[in-house]
C-alpha positions as CSV (number, residue, x, y, z in Angstrom):
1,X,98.6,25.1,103.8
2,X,97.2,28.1,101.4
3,X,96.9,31.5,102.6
4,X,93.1,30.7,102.2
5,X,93.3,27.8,104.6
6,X,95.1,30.4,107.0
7,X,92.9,33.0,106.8
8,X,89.8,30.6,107.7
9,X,91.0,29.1,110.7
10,X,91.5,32.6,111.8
11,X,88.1,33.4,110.8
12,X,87.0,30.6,112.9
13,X,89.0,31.1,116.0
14,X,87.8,34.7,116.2
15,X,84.5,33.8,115.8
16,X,84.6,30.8,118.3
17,X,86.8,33.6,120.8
18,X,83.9,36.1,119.9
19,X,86.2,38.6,118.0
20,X,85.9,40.9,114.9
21,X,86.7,38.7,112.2
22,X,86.4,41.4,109.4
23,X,90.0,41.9,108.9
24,X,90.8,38.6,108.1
25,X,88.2,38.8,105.2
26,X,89.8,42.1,103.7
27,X,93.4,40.5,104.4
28,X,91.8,37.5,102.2
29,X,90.5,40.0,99.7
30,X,93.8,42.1,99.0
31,X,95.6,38.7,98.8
32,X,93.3,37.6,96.1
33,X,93.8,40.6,94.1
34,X,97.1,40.4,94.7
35,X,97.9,37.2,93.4
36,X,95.4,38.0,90.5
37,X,97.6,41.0,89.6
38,X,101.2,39.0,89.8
39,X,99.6,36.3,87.9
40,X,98.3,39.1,84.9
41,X,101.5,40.8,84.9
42,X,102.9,37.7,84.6
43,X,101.4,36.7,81.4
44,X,101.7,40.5,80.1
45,X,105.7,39.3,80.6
46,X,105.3,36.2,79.0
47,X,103.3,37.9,76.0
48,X,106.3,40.9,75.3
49,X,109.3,38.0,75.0
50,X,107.2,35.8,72.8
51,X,107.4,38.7,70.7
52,X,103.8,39.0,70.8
53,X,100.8,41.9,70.1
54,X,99.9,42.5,73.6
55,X,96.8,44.0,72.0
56,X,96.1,40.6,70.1
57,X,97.0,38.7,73.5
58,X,94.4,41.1,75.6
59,X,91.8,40.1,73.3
60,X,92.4,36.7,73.1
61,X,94.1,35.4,76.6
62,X,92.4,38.3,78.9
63,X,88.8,39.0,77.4
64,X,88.3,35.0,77.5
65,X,85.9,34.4,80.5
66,X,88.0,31.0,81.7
67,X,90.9,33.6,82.2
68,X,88.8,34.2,85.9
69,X,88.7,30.8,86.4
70,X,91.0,30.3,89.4
């Protein structure tokens, strides 16, 4: 089960139990961005020990719109 999955059960038990669901949305939120930041940091990694430009691999790799594509 993905943290997504997680988090919307728990959106939908509080709601069915009446409670404030917002902090399951930011918790979803951060934990997006998080796992958008590993994975960028990750390729930045990947760029440096292929003895690569990061500047030429920022423009190619980060600048192309599929990179948002999850």
């Amino acid at each position: 089960m993905t943290l997504t999955e997680q988090v919307t059960k728990s959106i939908i038990l509080r709601l069915i139990k009446g409670q404030d669901y917002r902090i399951e949305v930011v918790a979803l939120i951060n934990a997006q961005f998080l796992q958008f930041a590993m994975d960028f940091f990750e390729k930045i990694v990947q760029a440096k020990l292929r003895n690569k430009d990061v500047m030429d691999w920022y423009k190619k790799e980060f600048l192309n719109p599929a990179f948002f594509v999850a």
